[in-house]
C-alpha positions as CSV (number, residue, x, y, z in Angstrom):
1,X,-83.4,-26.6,32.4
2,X,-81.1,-25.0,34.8
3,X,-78.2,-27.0,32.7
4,X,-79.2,-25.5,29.7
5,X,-79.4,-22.0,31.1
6,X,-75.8,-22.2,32.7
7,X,-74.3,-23.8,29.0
8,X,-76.4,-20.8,27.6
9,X,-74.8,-18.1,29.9
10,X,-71.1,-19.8,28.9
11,X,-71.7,-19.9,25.9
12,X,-72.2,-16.2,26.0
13,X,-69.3,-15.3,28.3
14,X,-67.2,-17.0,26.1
15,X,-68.3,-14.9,22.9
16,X,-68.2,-11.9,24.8
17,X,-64.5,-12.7,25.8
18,X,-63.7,-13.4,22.1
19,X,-65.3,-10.3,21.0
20,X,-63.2,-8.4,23.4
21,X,-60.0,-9.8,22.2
22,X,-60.7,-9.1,18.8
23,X,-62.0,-5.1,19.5
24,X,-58.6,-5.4,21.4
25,X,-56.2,-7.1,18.7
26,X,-57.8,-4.7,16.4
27,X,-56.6,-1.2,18.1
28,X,-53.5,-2.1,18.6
29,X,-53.3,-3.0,14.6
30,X,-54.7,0.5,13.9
31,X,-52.1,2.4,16.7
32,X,-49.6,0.4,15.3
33,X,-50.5,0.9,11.5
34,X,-50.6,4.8,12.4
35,X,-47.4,5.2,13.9
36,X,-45.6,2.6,11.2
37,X,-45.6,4.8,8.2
38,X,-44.1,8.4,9.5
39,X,-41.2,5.6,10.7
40,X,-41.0,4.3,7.1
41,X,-40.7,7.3,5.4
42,X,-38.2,8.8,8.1
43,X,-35.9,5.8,7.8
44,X,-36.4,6.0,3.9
45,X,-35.2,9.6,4.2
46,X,-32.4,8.9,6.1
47,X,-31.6,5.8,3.8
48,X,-31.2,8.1,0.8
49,X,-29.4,11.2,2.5
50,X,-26.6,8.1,4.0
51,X,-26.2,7.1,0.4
52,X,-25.9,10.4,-1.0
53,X,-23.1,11.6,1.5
54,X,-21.8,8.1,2.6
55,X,-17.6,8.0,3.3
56,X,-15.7,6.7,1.1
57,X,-13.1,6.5,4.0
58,X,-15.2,4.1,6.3
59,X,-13.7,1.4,7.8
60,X,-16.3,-1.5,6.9
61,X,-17.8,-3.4,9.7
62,X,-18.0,-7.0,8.7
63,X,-17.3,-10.4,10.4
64,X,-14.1,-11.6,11.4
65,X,-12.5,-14.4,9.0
66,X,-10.5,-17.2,11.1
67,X,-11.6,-20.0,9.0
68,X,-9.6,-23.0,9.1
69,X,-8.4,-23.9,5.8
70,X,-6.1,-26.2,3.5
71,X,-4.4,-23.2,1.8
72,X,-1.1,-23.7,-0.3
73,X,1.4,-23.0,2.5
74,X,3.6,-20.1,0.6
75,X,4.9,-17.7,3.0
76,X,7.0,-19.7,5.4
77,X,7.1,-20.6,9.1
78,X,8.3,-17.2,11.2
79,X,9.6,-18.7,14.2
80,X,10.7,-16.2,15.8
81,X,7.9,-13.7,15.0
82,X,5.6,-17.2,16.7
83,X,8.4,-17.1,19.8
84,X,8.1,-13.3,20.0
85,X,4.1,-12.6,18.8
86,X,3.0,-11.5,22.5
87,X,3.9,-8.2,22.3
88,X,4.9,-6.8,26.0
89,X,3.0,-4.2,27.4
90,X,6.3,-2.4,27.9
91,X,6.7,-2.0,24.5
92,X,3.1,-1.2,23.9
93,X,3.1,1.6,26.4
94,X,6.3,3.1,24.6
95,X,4.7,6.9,23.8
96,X,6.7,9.4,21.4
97,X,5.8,13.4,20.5
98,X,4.5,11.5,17.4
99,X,0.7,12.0,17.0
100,X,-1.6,9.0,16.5
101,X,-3.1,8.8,13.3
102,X,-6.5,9.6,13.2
103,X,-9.3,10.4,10.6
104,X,-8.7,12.6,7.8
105,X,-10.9,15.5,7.1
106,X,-13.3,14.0,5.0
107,X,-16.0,15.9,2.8
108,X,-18.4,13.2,3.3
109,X,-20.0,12.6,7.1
110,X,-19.1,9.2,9.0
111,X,-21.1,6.2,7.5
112,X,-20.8,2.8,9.7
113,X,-22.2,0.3,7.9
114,X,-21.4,-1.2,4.8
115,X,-22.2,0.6,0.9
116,X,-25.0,-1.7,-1.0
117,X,-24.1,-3.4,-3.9
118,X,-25.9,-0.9,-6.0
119,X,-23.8,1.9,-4.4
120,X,-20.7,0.4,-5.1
121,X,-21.5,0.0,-8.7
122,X,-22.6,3.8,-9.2
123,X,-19.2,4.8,-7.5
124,X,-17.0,2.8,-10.2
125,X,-18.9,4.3,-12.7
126,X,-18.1,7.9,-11.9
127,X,-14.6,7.0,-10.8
128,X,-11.8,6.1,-13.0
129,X,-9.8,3.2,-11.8
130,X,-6.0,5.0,-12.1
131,X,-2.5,3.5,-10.5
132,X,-1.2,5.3,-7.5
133,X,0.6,4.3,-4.7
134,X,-0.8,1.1,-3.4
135,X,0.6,-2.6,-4.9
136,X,2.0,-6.0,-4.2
137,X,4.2,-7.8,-2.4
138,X,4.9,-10.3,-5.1
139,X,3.0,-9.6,-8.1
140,X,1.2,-12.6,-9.3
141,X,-0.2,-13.5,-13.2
142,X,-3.3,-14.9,-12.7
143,X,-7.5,-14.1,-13.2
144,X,-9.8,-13.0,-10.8
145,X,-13.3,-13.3,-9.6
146,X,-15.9,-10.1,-11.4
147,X,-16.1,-7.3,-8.1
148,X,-17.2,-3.7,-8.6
149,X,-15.7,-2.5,-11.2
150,X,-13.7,-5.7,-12.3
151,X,-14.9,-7.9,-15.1
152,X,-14.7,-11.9,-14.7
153,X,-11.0,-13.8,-15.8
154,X,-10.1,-10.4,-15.7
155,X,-6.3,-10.1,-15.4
156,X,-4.7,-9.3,-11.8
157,X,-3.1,-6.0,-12.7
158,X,-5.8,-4.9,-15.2
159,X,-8.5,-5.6,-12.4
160,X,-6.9,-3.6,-9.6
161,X,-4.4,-1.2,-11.9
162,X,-1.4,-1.4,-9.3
163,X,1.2,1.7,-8.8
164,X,3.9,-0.1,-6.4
165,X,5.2,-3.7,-6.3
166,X,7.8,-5.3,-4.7
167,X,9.3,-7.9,-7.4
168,X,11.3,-11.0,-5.9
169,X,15.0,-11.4,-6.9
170,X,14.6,-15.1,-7.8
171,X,14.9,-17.2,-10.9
172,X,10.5,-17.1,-11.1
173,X,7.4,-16.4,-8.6
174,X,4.1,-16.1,-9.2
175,X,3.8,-17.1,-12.9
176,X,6.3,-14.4,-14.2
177,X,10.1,-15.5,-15.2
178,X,12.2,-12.7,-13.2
179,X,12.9,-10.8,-16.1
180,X,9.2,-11.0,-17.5
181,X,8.1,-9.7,-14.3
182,X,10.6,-6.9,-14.2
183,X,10.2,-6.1,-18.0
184,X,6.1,-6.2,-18.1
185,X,5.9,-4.1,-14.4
186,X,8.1,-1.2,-15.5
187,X,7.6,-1.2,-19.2
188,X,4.0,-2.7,-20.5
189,X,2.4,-1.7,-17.2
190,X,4.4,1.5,-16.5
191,X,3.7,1.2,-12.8
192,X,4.7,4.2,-10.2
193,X,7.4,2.7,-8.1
194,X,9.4,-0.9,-8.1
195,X,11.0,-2.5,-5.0
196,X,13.1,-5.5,-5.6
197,X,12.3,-7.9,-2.9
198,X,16.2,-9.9,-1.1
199,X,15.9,-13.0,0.2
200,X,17.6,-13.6,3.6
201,X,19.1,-17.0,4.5
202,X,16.0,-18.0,6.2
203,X,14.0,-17.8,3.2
204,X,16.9,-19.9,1.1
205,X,18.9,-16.8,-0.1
206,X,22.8,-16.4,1.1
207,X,24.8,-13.4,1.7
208,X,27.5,-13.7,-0.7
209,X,27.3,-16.0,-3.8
210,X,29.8,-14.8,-6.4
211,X,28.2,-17.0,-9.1
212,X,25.3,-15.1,-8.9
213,X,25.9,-12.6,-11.4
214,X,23.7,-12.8,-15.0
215,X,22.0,-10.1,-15.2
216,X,18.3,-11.4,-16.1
217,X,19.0,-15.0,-13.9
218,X,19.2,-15.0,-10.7
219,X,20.2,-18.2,-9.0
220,X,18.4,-20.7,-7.3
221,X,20.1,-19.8,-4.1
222,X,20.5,-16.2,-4.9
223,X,22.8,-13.7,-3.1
224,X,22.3,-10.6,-1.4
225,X,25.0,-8.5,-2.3
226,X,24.5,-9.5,-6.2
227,X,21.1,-9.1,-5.6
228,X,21.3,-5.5,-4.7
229,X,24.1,-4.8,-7.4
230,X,21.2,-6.3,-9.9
231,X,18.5,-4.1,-9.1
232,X,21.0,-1.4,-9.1
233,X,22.3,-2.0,-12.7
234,X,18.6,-2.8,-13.6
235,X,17.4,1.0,-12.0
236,X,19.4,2.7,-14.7
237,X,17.1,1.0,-17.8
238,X,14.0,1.1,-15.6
239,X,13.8,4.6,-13.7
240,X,10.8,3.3,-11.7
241,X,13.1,0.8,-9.5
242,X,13.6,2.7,-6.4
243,X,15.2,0.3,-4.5
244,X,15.3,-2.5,-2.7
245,X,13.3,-4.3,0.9
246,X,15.4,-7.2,2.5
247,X,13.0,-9.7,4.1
248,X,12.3,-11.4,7.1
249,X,15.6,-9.2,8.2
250,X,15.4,-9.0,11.7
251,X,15.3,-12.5,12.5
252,X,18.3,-13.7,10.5
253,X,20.3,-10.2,11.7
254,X,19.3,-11.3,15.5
255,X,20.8,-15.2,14.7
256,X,24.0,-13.7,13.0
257,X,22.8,-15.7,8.9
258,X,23.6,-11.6,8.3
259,X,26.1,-9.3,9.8
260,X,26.9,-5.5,10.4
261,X,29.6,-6.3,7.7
262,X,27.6,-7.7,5.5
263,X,24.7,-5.2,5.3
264,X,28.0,-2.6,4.2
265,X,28.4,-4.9,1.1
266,X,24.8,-4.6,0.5
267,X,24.6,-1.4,0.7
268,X,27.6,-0.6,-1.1
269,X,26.4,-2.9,-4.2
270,X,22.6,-1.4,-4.1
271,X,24.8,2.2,-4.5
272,X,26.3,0.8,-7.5
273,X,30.0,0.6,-6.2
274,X,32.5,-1.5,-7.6
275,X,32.2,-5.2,-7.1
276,X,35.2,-7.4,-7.1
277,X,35.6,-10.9,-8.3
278,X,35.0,-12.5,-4.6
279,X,31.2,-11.4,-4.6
280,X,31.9,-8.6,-1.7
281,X,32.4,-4.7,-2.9
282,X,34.9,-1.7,-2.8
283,X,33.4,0.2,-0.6
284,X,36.0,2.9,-1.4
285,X,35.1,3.2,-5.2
286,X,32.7,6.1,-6.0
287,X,28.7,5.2,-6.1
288,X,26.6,5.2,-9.5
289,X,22.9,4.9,-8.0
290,X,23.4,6.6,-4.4
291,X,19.9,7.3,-4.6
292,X,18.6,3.5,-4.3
293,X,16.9,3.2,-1.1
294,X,17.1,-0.1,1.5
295,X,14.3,-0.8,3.4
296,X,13.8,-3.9,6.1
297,X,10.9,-6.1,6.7
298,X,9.9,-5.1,10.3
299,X,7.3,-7.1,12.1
300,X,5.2,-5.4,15.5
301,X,7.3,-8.3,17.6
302,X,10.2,-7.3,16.6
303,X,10.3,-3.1,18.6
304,X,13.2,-4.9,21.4
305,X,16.1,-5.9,19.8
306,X,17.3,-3.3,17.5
307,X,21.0,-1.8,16.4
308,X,21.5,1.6,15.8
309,X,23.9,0.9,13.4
310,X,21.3,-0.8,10.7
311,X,18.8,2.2,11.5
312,X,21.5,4.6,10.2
313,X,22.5,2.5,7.4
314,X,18.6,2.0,5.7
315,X,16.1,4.4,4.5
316,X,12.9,2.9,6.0
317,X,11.1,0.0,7.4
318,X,8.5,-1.8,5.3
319,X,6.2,-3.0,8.7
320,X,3.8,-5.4,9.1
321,X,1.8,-7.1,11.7
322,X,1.9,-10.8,11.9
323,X,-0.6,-11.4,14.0
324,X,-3.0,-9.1,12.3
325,X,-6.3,-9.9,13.2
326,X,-5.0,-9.7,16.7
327,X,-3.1,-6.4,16.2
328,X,-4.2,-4.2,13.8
329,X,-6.2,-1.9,16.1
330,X,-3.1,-1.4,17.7
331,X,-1.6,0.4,14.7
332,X,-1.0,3.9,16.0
333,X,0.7,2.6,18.8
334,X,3.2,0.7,17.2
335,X,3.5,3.7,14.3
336,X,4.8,5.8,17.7
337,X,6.9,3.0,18.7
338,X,8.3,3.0,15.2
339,X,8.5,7.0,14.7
340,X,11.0,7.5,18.5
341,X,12.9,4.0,17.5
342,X,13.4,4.8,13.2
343,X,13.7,8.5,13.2
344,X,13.5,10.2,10.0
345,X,12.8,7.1,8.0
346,X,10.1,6.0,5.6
347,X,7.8,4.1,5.9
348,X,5.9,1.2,3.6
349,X,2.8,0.2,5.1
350,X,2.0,-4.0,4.4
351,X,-1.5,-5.3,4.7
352,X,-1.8,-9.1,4.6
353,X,-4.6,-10.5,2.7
354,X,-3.7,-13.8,4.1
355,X,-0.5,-15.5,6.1
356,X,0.4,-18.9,6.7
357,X,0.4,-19.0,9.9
358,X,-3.1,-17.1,11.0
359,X,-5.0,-17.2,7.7
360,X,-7.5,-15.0,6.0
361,X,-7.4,-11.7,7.3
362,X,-10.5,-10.2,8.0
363,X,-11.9,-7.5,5.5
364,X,-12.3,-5.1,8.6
365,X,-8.4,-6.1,9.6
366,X,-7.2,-5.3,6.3
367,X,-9.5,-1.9,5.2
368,X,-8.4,-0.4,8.8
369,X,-4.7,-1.0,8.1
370,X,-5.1,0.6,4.0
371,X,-6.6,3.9,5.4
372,X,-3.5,3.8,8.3
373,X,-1.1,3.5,5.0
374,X,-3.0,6.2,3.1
375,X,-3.3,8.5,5.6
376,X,0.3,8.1,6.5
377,X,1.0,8.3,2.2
378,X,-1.6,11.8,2.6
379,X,0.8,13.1,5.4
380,X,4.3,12.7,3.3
381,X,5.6,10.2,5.3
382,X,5.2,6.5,3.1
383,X,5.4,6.3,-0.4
384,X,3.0,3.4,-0.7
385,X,1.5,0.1,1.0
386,X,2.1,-3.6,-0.1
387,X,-0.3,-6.1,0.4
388,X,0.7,-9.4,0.6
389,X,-0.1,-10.8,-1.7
390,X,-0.7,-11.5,-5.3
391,X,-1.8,-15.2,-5.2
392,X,-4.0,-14.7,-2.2
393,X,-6.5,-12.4,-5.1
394,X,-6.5,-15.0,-8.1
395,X,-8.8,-18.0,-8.9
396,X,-6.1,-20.5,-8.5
397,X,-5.7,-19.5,-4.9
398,X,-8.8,-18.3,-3.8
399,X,-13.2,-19.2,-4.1
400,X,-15.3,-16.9,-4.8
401,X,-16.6,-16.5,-1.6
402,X,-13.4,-15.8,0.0
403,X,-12.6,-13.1,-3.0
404,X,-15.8,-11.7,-2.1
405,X,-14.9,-11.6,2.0
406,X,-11.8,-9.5,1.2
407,X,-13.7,-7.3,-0.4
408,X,-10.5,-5.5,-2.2
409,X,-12.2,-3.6,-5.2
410,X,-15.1,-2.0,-2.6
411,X,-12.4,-0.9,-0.3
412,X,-10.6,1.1,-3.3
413,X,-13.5,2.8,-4.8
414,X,-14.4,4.0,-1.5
415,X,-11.1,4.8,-0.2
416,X,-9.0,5.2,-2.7
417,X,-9.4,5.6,-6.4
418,X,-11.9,8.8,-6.0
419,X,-8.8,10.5,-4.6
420,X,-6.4,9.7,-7.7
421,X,-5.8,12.3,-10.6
422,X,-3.7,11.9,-13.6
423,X,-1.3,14.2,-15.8
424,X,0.0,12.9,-19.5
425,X,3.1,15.0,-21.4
426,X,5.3,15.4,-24.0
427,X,8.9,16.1,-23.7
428,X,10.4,18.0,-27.2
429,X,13.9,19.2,-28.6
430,X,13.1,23.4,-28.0
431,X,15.0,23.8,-31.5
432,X,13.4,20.8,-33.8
433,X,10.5,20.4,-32.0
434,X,11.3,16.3,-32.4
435,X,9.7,13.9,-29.5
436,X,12.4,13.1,-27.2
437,X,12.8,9.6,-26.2
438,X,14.4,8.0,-23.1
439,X,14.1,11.4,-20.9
440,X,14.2,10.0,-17.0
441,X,11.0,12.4,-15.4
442,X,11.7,12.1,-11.0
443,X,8.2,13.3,-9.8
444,X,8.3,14.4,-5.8
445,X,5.3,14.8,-4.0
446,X,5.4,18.5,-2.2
447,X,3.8,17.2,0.7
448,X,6.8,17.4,3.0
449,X,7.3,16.0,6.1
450,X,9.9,17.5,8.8
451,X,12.8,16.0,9.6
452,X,15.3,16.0,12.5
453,X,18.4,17.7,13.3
454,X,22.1,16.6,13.6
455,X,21.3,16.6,17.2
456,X,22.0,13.1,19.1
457,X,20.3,14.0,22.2
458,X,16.7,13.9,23.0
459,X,14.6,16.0,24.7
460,X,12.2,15.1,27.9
461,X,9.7,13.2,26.3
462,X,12.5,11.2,24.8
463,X,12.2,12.4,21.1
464,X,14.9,13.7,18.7
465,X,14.1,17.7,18.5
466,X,13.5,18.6,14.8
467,X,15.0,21.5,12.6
468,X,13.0,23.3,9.8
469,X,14.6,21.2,7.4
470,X,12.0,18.6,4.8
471,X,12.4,15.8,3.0
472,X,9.6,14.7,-0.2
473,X,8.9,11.3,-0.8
474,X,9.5,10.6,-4.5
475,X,6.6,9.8,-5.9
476,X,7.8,8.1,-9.2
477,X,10.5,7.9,-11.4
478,X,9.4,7.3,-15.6
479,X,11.0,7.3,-19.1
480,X,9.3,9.0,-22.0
481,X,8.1,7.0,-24.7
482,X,8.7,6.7,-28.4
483,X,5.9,10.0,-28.8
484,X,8.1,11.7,-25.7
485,X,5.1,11.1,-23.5
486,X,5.0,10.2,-20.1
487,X,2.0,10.0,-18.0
488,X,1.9,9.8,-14.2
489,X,-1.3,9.2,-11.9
490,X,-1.4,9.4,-8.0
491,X,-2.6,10.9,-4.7
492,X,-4.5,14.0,-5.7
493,X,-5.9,14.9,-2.2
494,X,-9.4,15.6,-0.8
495,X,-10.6,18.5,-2.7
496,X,-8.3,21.3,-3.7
497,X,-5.5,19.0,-5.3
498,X,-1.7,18.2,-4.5
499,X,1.3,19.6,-6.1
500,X,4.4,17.9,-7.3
501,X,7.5,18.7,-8.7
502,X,9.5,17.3,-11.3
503,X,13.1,17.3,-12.8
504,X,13.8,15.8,-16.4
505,X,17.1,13.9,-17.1
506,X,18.8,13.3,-20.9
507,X,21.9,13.1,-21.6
508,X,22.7,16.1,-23.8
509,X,20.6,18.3,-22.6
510,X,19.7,21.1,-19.7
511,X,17.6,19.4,-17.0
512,X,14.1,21.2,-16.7
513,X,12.5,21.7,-13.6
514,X,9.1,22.0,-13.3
515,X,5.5,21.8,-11.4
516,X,2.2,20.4,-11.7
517,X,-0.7,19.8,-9.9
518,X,-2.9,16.4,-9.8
519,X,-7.0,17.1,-9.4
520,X,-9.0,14.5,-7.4
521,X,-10.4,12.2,-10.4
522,X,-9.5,13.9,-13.5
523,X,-6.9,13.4,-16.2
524,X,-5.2,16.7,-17.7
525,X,-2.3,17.0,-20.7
526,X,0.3,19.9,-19.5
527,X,1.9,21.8,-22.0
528,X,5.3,20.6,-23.4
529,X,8.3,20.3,-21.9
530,X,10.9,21.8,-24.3
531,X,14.5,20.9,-23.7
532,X,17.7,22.7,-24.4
533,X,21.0,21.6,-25.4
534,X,23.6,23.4,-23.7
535,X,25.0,26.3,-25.0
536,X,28.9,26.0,-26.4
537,X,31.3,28.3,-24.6
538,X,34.1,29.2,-27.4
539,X,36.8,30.8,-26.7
540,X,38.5,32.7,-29.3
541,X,42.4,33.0,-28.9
């Protein structure tokens, strides 16, 4: 009896325990439950206004990419950027009166994380996909993996619409026959702005190789000097060719493969002087394209060992970071660095989308460095970033994952195509009203950027004092077509629009000076341009 009483009375503590937990488990379902849905709706509020306003501008916030991989090794060994790739923190700590780049004022409030697939598609539907001012480092012909906006085996250049390419001076690359590439770049695509790409003796060019002279060939071991006289005689069929960027230049100028002397010669042939049967030019014969620029590949290792002589001589640097992954944070102190030791020189922002000797960039790496070039395009002092480059975007190259790490389509709808406007004209005879054919249209930005005195001396902070004089970036050089037409699409600001100026070219006629302005994401015909012949002075006797 007394057993069964005490089973009894456990029996019934141990239900009235249960019981308990269950009243208990129960009210904290119902607090819970309560307090869950004003959360919900809050964060469902949030949600939509984020989407609504989100930046187009954002940096996105991903993982980094440092796979190892079995990649096609293409861009050859640096050594001396591998020797030189710890940057000291003397150089680092180098300050100028230059300001740091920072973010643009944007219409749209800071968004951190990344748009949703959905919100990439409605972007590329109310944006038009135009050129403008950012391109490749070696174009490449090749399909491409479906992104937003960008249809499966579509075509490189047809998926990303390209404004500026740097085009190799060598027999072939990337698919394209040297002369294909040149012809369907400046003609069939119309793009903004051409750079022909000189290979250095590292990279198996030489300075001087006198053989090297047909036109739409270039050798197998090609020249320098008759590689800038090429692009120079090329420039006057194909306006668009604004110069020329000699790679890898530092090293082989630093191990003496190319000389003071010699970069005269190159120079001399990319101004279209004379060039004399021994492959080296008169430098004392007058200039027919004295408006071709030189730039140099720069690297961030390579701040040290610099000549002033080379600065004076080029136009601009075309910079990159080797070491990006590692470096690219660091961008607005090396654009200091590069502001007190390159004054008054332009400046081509390059992006790598992959390099031989680190890999896949990051998306992160490579969306921070493309608003660094963009703002620094904004500002009036780059005409354009390269990334490097073409193959590293195509299926033969690339999986489908990898195309979809990069990224490259959701970085320009958000950063870049919203911001691109478009103009489309005809040029006429005033008297006939006939389409005039051939006329050579040089559109400058009006963004201007300030540039320095004849002064040599600096001032405390160790900066070149400036002078109220200005400089535009040329935004594009074009020909009119068979109709007259010419059509030109680039930055066209936040908001309110950017101006540019232009000045028409035919031989036979007045040139016409003009202005327009581009509107953020919209197309617009100008009225025609009507050109005069020049008026006959007679004299009668």
């Amino acid at each position: 009896m007394f057993r069964m009483e005490r089973y009894i009375c456990m029996t019934m503590k141990g239900i009235y325990q249960i019981c308990l937990g269950i009243i208990f488990l129960v009210l904290i379902l119902a607090f819970v439950s309560v307090l869950s849905s004003p959360i919900v709706f809050a964060s469902l509020v949030k949600e939509k206004s984020v989407s609504k306003e989100a930046n187009p501008r954002e940096i996105i916030i991903d993982q980094n990419y440092n796979k190892n991989n079995n990649y096609l090794d293409i861009n050859k060994y640096f050594e001396l950027e591998r020797k030189f790739s710890r940057e000291s923190s003397e150089t680092l700590q180098i300050r100028s009166g230059w300001i740091e780049m920072g973010s643009l004022e944007d219409p749209y409030n800071f968004f951190l994380s990344p748009l949703s697939a959905n919100s990439h598609n409605q972007r590329a539907k109310l944006t038009t996909k135009r050129q403008g001012f950012i391109g490749l480092y070696h174009p490449f012909k090749g399909k491409v993996y479906a992104g937003t906006g960008i249809n499966e085996d579509e075509d490189l250049y047809g998926a990303y619409l390209f404004g500026v390419n740097g085009i190799l001076n060598a027999p072939s690359y990337g698919e394209y026959p040297f002369k294909e590439n040149i012809e369907k770049h400046c003609q069939e695509f119309d793009t903004n702005l051409v750079y022909g790409i000189i290979l250095p003796p590292s990279e198996r060019g030489i300075v001087n190789n006198p053989n090297d002279t047909t036109l739409w060939e270039p050798a197998s071991s090609p020249g320098m000097i008759q590689a800038a006289a090429r692009f120079s005689k090329l420039s006057s069929i194909f306006p668009q060719i604004r110069g020329v960027i000699i790679d890898d230049f530092w090293y082989n100028y630093y191990v003496n493969a190319i000389t003071l002397e010699d970069m005269k010669y190159i120079k001399g042939a990319l101004s279209g002087k004379k060039m004399l049967p021994d492959g080296t030019v008169d430098l004392e014969s007058p200039p027919t394209t004295p408006n071709l620029q030189m730039f140099v590949v720069t690297y961030g290792s390579e701040m040290s060992f610099l000549d002033k002589n080379i600065i004076d001589m080029i136009d601009g640097v075309n910079f990159w970071l080797y070491d990006q992954e590692g470096s690219y944070n660091k961008f607005d102190r090396y654009l200091s660095i590069l502001k007190a030791k390159y004054p008054n020189k332009e400046l081509i922002t390059g992006v790598y989308i992959h390099n031989s000797d680190y890999g896949d960039m990051s998306n992160q790496s490579i969306s921070y460095l493309m608003d660094k070039g963009i703002q620094l395009h904004e500002k009036g002092l780059s005409p354009g970033i390269l990334l490097f480059a073409g193959h590293w975007l195509v299926k033969n190259y690339i999986s489908q994952e990898r195309s979809q790490e990069i990224g490259l389509s959701d970085i320009l709808y958000r950063k870049y195509y919203p911001y691109l406007g478009e103009i489309n004209c005809q040029v006429v005879d005033d008297e006939t009203s006939r389409p005039l054919q051939g006329v050579k249209i040089k559109i400058y930005s009006n963004t201007v950027r300030k540039i320095a005195a004849a002064e040599k001396t600096t001032n405390e902070q160790g900066m070149f004092p400036y002078s109220n004089m200005a400089r535009k970036i040329t935004a594009v050089e074009k020909t009119t077509n068979e109709q007259g037409m010419f059509r030109f699409s680039g930055y066209a600001g936040r908001s309110e629009g950017v101006s540019y100026s232009f000045i028409t070219d035919k031989e036979g006629y007045d040139p016409y000076k003009g202005s327009f302005t581009l509107e953020v994401n919209k197309a617009i015909s100008l009225p025609s341009i009507n050109l005069k012949q020049p008026e006959l002075n007679i004299i009668l006797l």
